[in-house]
N, C-alpha and C positions, 0 to 999 in steps of 0.2 A: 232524237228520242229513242226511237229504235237500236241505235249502236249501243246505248246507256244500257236498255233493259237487258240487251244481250251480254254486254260486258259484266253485268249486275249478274246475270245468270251464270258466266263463265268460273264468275267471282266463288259467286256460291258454290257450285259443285265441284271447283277444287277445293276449297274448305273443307267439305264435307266432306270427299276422299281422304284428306290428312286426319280430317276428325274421328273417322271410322276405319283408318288402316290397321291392319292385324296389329299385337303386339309383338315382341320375337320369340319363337317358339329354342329351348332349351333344353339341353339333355342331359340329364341326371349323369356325372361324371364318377369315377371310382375316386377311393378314401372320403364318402360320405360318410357324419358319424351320426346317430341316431343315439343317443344317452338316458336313462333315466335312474332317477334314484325317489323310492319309496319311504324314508327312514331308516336305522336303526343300518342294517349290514344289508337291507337289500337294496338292488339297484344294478345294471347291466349295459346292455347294449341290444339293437334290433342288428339282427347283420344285411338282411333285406329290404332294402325300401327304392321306388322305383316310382315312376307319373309322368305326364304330360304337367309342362309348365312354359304357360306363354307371358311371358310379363315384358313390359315396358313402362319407364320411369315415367315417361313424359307420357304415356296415355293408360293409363290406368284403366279405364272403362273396358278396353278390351283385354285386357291381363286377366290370367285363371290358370287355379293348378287344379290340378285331379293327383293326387298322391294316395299312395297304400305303401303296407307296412305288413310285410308276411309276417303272424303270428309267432310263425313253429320257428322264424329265427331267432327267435326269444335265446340269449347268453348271460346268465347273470355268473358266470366263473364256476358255478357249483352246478354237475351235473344232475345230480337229485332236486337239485331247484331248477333246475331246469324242467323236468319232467315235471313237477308238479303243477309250475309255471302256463305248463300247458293243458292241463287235466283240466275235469270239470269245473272242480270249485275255482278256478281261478281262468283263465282266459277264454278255456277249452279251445282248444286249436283246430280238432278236429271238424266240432261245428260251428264253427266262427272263425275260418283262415285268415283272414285279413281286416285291417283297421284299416279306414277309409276315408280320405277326407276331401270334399269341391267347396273349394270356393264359392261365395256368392257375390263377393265385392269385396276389394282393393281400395284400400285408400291410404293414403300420405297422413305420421303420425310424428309430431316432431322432427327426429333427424332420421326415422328409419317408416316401415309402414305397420299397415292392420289389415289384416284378412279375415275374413267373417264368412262362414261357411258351414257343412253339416260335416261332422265326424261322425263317423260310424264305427262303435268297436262290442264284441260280443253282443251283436243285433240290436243294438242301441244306437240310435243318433240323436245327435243335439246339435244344436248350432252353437257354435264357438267362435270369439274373437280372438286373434291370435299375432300379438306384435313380432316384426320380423325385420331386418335388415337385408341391404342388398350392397354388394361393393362389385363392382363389374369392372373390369379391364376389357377391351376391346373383342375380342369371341369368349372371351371367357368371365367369370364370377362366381362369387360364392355368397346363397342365403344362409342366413341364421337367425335361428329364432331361441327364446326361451321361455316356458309356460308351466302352468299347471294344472292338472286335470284330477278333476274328484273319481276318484276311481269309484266309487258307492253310486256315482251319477250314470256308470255303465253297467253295474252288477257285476262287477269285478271280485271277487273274494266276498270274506267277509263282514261287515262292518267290526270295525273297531280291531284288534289285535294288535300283533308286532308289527303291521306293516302300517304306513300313515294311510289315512285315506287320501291325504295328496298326494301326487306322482308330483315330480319335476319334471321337464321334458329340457334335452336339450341338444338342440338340432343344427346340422353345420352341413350344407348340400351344397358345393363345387358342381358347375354347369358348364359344359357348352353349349357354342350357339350352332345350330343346325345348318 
């Protein structure tokens, strides 16, 4: 009876090693593209974005990004749009450097997943779900995601004009593995 309960105990706390082992932690690789389009002629690119990102397919529970998004990289091809881009009525860059976003949970969503987490952009957070793809070749991979964010939900600009209130996001971030 004794050899049972120990084996029983042996049993479990390998389980429970595999069940709580780290995810792989990842490193934001160059030719990452950060996209977005507002309507009408606007719409750019962020040229800055950078995070800690541990994910693994098969254990989710321990997976988390912590991503940002330097403001002032704001490029919509038009240098006057740019500058405004960042000015008060619109992102302010100055007091609000960076868009911010942590996860709070990973989960498996048809053929790709769902991250649920706080964004934080011009001192506003919200929680947001946000569908993503993963395709991994052996150290290396690349997430993508595509979204939409009410810009009016961050105090972004303002309401109504040439620009939509919805952004499209569309995001492509190549990794290695550390």
């Amino acid at each position: 009876m004794k050899k049972l309960i120990f084996s029983m105990a042996a049993l479990l706390s390998t389980a429970a090693v595999f069940a709580f082992a780290p995810a792989s932690n990842w490193q934001v690789a160059t030719g990452y593209s950060v996209k977005f389009v507002g309507g009408g002629e606007v719409g750019g690119i962020f040229k800055t974005f950078k995070g800690t990102i541990a994910f693994d397919e098969q254990n989710l529970a321990t997976s988390s990004f912590d991503l940002s998004i330097d403001v002032a990289s704001i490029n919509t091809g038009n240098g006057l749009m740019n500058t405004h881009a960042k000015g008060a009525e619109w992102f302010d860059a100055g007091k609000y450097p960076v868009i911010h976003f942590v996860s709070k949970k990973i989960t498996k969503a048809g053929a790709g997943y769902q991250v649920t987490g706080d964004m934080e952009m011009h001192g506003v957070k919200k929680e947001l779900t946000l569908p993503f793809t993963f395709q991994g070749k052996g150290n290396t991979a690349t997430f993508k995601g595509q979204f939409t964010v009410n810009r009016n939900d961050f105090h972004i600009g303002k309401p109504g004009g040439d620009v939509s209130e919805n952004i499209k996001l569309d995001l492509s971030v190549p990794v290695v593995k550390k």
